[in-house]
C-alpha positions as CSV (number, residue, x, y, z in Angstrom):
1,X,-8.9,34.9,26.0
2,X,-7.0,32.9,23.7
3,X,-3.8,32.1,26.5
4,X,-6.9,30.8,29.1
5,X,-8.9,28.9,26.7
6,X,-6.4,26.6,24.2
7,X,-3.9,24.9,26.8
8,X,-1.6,22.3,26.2
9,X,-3.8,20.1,27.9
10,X,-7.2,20.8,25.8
11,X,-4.9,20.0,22.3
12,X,-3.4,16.9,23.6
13,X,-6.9,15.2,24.4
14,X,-7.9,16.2,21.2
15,X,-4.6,15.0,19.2
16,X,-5.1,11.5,21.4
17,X,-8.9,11.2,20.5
18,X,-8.2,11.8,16.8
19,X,-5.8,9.6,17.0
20,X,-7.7,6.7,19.0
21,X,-10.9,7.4,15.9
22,X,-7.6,7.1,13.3
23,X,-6.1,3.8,14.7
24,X,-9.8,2.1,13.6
25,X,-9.6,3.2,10.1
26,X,-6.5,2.1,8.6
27,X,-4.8,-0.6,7.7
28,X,-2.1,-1.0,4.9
29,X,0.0,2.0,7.4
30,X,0.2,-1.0,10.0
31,X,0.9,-3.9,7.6
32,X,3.7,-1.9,5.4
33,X,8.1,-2.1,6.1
34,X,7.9,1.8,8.5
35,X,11.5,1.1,9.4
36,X,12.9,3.8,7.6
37,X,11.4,6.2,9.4
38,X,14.2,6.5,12.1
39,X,16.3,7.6,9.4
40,X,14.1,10.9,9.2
41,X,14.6,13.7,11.7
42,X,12.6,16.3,13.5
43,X,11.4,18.7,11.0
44,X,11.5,17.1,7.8
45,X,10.1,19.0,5.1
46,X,8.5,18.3,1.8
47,X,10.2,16.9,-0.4
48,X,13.2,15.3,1.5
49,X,13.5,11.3,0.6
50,X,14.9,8.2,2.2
51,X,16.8,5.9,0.1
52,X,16.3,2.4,0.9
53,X,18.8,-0.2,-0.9
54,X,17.6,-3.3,-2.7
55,X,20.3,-6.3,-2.2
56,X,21.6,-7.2,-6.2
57,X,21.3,-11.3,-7.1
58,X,24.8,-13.1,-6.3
59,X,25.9,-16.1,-8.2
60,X,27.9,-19.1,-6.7
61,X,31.0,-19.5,-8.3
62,X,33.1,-23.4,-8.0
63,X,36.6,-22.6,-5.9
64,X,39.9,-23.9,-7.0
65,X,42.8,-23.2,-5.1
66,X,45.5,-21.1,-6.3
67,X,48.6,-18.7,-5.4
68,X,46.5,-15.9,-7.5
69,X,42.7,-15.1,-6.0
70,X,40.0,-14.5,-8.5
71,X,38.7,-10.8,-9.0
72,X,36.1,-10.2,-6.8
73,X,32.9,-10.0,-8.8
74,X,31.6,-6.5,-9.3
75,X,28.3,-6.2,-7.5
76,X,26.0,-2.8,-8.2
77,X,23.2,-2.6,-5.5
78,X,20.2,-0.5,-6.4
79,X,17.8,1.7,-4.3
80,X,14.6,3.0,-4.5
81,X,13.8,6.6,-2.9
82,X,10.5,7.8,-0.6
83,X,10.1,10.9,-1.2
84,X,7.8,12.7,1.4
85,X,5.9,14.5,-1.3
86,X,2.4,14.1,0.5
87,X,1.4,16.5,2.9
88,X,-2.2,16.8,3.7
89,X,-4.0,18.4,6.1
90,X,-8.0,18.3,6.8
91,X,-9.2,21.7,8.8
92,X,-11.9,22.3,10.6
93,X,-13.3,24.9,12.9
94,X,-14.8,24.6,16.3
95,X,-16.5,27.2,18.4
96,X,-15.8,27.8,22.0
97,X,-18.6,25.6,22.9
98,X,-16.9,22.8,20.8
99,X,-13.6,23.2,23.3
100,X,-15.5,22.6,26.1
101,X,-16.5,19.8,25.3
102,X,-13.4,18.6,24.2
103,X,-12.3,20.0,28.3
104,X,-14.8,17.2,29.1
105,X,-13.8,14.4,27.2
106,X,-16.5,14.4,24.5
107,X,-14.9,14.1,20.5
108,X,-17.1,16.8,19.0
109,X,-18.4,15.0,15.1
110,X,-16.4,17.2,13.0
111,X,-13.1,16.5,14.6
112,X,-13.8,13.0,13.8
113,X,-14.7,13.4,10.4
114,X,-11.3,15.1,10.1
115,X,-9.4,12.6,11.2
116,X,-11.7,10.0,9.0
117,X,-10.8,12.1,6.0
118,X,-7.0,12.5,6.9
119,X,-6.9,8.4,7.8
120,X,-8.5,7.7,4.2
121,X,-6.6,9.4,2.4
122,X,-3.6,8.2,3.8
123,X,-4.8,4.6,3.1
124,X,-6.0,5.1,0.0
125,X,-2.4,6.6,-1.2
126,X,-0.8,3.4,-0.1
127,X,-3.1,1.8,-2.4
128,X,-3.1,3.9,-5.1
129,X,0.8,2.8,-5.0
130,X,-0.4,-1.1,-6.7
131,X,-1.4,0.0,-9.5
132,X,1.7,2.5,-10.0
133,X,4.4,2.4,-12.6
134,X,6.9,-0.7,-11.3
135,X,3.8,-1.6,-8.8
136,X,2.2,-5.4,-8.4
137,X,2.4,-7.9,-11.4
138,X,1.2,-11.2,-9.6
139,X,-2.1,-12.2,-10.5
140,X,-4.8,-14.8,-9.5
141,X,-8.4,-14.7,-9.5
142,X,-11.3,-13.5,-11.8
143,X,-11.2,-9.8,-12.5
144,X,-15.2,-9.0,-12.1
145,X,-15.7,-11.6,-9.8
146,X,-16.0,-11.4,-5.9
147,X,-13.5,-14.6,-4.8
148,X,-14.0,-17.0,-2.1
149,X,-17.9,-17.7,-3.1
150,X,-17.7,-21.6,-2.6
151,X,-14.0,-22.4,-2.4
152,X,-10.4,-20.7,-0.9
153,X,-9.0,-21.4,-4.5
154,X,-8.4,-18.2,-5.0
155,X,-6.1,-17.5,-2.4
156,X,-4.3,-20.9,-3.1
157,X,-3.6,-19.9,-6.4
158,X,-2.3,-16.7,-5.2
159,X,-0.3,-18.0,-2.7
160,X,1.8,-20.4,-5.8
161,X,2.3,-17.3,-7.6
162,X,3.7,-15.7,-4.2
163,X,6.1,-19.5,-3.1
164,X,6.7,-18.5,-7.1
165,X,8.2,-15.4,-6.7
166,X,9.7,-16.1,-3.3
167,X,7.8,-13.9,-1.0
168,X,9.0,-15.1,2.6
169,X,7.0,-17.7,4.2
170,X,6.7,-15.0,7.1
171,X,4.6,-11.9,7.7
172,X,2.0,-12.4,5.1
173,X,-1.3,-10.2,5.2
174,X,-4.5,-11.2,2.9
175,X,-6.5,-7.5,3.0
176,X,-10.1,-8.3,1.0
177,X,-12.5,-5.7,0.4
178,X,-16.1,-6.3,2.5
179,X,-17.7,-8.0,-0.2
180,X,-14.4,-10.8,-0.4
181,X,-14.6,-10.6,3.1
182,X,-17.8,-11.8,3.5
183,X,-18.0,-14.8,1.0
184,X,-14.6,-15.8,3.0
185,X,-16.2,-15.9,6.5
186,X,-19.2,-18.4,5.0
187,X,-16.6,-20.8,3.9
188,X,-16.3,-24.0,5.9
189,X,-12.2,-24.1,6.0
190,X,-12.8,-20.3,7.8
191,X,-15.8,-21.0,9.8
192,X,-15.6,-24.5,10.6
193,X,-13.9,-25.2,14.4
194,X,-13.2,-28.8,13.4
195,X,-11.2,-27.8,9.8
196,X,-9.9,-24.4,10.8
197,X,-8.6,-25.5,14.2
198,X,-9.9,-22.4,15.8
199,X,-13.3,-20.8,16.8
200,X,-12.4,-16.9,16.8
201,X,-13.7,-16.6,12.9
202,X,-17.6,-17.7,15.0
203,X,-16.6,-16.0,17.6
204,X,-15.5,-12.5,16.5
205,X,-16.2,-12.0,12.7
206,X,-12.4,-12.7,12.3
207,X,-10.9,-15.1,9.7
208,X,-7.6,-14.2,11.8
209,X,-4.5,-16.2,10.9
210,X,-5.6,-19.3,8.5
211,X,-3.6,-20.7,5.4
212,X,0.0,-19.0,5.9
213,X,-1.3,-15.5,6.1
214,X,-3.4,-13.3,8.4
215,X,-6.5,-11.9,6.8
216,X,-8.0,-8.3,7.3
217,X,-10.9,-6.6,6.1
218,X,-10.8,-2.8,4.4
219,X,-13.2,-0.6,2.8
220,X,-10.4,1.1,1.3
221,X,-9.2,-1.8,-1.1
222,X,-8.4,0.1,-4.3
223,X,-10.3,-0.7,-7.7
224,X,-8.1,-0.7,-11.0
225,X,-10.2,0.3,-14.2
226,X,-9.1,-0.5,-17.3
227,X,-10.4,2.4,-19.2
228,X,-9.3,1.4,-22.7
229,X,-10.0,-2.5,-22.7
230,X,-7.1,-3.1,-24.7
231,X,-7.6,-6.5,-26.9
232,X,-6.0,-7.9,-30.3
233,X,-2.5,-7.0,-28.7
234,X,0.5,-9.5,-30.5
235,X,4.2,-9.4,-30.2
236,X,5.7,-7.5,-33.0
237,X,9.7,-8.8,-32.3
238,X,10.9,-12.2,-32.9
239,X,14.2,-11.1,-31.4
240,X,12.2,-10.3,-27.8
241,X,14.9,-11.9,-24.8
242,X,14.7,-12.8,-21.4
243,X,15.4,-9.5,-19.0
244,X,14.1,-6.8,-21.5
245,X,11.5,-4.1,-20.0
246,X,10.1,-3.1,-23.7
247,X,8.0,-5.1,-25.8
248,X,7.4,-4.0,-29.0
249,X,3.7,-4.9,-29.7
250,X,1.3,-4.3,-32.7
251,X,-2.9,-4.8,-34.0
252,X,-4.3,-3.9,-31.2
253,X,-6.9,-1.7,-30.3
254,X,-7.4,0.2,-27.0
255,X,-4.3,1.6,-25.8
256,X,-2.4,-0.1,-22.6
257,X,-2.4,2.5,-19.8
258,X,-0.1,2.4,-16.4
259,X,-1.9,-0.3,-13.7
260,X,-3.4,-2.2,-16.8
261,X,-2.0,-6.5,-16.0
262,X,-1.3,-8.4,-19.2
263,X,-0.2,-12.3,-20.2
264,X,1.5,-13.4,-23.2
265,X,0.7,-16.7,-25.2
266,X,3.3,-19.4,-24.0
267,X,3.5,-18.7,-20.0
268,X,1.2,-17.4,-17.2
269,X,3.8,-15.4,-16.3
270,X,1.9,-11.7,-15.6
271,X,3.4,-8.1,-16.1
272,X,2.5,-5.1,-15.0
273,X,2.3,-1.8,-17.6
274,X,4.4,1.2,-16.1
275,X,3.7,2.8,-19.6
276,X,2.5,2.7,-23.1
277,X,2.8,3.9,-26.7
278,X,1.8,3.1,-29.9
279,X,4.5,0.2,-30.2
280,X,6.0,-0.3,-27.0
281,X,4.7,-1.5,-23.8
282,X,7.4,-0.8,-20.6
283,X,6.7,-2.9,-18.3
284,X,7.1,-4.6,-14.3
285,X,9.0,-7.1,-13.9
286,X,11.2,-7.7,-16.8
287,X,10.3,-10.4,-19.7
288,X,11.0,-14.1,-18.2
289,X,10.4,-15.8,-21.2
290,X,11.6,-15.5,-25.1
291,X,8.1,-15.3,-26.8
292,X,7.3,-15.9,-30.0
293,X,6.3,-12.9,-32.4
294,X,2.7,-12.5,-33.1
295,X,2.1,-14.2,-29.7
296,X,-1.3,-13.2,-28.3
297,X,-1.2,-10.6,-25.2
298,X,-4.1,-11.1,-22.6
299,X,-5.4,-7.7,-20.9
300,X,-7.0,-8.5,-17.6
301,X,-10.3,-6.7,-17.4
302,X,-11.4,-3.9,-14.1
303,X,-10.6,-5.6,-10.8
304,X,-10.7,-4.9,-7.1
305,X,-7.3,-5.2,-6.1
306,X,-7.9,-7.9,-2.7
307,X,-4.1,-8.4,-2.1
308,X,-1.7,-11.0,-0.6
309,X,1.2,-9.4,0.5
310,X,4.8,-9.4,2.5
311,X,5.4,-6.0,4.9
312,X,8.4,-5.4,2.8
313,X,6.3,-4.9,-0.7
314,X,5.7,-0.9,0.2
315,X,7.9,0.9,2.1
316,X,6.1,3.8,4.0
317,X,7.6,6.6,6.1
318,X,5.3,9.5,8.0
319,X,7.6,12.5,9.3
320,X,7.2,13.9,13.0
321,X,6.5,17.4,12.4
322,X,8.0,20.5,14.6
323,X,5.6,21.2,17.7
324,X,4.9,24.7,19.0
325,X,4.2,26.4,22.0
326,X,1.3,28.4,22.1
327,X,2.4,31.7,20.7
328,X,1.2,35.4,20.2
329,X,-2.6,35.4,18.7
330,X,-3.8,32.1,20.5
331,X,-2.0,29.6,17.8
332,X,-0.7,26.5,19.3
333,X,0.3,22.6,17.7
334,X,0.9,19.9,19.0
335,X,1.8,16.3,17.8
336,X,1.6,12.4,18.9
337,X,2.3,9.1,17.1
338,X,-0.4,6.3,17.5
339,X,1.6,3.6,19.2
340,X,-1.0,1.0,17.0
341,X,-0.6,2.0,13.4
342,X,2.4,4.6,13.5
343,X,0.9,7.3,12.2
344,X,2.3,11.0,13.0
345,X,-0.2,13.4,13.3
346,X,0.3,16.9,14.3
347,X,-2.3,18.9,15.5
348,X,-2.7,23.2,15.0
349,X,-5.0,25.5,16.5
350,X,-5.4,28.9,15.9
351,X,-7.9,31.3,16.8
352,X,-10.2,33.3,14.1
353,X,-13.2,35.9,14.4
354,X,-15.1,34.2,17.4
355,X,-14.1,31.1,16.5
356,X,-10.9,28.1,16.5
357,X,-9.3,27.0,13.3
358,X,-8.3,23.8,14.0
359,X,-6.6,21.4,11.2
360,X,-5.0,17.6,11.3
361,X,-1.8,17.5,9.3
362,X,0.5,14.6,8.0
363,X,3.7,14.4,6.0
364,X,4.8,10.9,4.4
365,X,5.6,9.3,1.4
366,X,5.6,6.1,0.0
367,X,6.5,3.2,-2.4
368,X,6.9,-0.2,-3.3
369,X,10.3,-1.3,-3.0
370,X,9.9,-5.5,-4.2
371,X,7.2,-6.0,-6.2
372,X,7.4,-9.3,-6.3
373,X,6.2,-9.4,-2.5
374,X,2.3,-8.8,-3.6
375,X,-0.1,-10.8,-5.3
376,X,-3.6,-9.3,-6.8
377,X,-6.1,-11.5,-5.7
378,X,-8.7,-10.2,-8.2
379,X,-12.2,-9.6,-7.8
């Protein structure tokens, strides 16, 4: 019977076993600012948001003394909004002979392969969120070209664009992809005892904490493809000024698409296409320089996005969704939040013709709130 076989106990060792399989797969949902979560209660639905204010720039002002004050300058704070508009779920179904073994501690395959499919596509949404509209604009490395093969330069140069566009001196992450990864453990400021001051990268495969940052490995590093190559892009506004988010361009070919990185001749300074028409590229950040018309854009080509980043670049936030007790027909859920990378899973079972429906669920949301607080290290 359904009310002997499913108990709370049997969906609780699975939910923790998922979740222990889960805790191994990801890795931007532990890096990322989850503060905002407390501001979400119990049974949050799709679609509901959590506004998170961005502090507006103040200027210092010279103080005389007088019987009158000055006017108090006017400030507008902004915010940016995640939405929880990403609820997935991965199902599964388990026979009778499946819950007993989950009654004697053994993960039956599929349920991991649930939660593997659930944890990756969590990840890869937070990924997905660099190359978005108002996403990452600093730039270093060789798109095409796996970094750290003889030299940390890369990161170097990532880490001046970063002191560049203030990123706080603490909690900075370096994620590389396993092919970045591996060129960085050969290198002798990683691997050597004597230069790196510590063994653990011989030890334990682990670059660890080295140059300012600490460095992680993921297999879900996102790759940008720039599907139209656009080339032979120039300015087409001698009036262009500092802080506008249009640039009027023209002779190109190959259309700009959103996640595509582009230069203009005179700086190095890099921008990041939230959009594109004909004649006008919108654009992340806003233009820091008054460039010349018929100045020369530079596309960057397909990358792998290896990243150096701040925890306060994305701001995540994964709902707890409403638990159950079992109820008529054998249907029970339960939920837990993995202490490691935050994540809350819930857990539903319900039973089927001679067999357990069983399904993993998640509701989040995402988005980067400073963009200035990541840096593309390219490869």
């Amino acid at each position: 019977m359904a009310g002997t076989l499913v108990t709370t106990n049997i969906v609780q060792t699975a939910v923790a076993m998922g979740l222990e399989a889960l805790r191994q797969q990801v890795v931007l949902p532990r890096l990322v600012n989850r503060s905002y979560e407390d501001r979400i209660g119990s049974g949050a639905t799709k679609g509901s948001t959590v506004n998170v204010a961005v502090p507006s720039a103040i200027t210092t002002r010279s103080v005389t003394a007088d019987v009158v004050p000055p006017a108090v300058t006017a400030i507008t704070p902004t915010s940016v909004a995640i939405t929880l508009d990403q609820w997935k779920e991965a199902p599964f179904a388990m026979s009778d002979q499946a819950i007993s073994q989950v009654q004697k501690g053994i993960i039956p395959m599929q349920m991991s392969e649930a939660v593997k499919s659930l944890a990756n596509t969590i990840d890869d949404y937070l990924w997905s969120l660099i190359d978005s509209a108002g996403g990452v604009y600093g730039y270093a490395g060789t798109a095409g070209t796996t970094p750290f093969a003889s030299a940390v330069t890369a990161y170097l140069d990532a880490r001046a664009v970063a002191n560049n566009q203030l990123m706080p001196m603490d909690n900075r992450f370096v994620i590389l992809d396993a092919d970045a990864e591996a060129n960085a453990l050969a290198l002798t400021a990683f691997l050597d005892a004597s230069a790196s001051g510590s063994k653990e990268t011989v030890v334990k495969g682990d670059i660890g904490y080295k140059l300012g940052a600490e460095w992680l490995m993921s297999q879900n590093t996102s790759t940008f493809t720039s599907t139209n190559s656009p080339s032979s892009w120039l300015v087409n506004n001698a009036s262009v000024a500092v802080g506008d988010t249009t640039l009027t361009v023209d002779g190109g070919s190959g259309a700009p698409v959103e996640g595509d990185i582009f230069s203009v001749a005179g700086s190095t300074q890099t921008y990041l296409v939230s959009s594109a028409t004909s004649t006008v590229i919108t654009m992340t950040p806003a233009i820091q320089y008054a460039y010349a018309d018929n100045a020369a854009l530079t596309f960057k080509a397909t990358r792998v996005n290896n990243l150096l980043l701040h925890r306060d670049l994305i701001g995540f936030a994964s709902a707890p969704l409403i638990e159950t007790q079992q109820f008529a027909g054998g249907g029970m859920t339960a939920t837990a939040v993995d202490e490691n990378s935050g994540l809350s899973l819930r857990l539903e079972v319900t039973r089927q013709y001679k067999q357990w429906q069983w399904a993993f669920d998640a509701l989040y949301g995402g988005a980067v709130i400073r963009p200035e607080l990541g840096v593309i290290i390219a490869g």
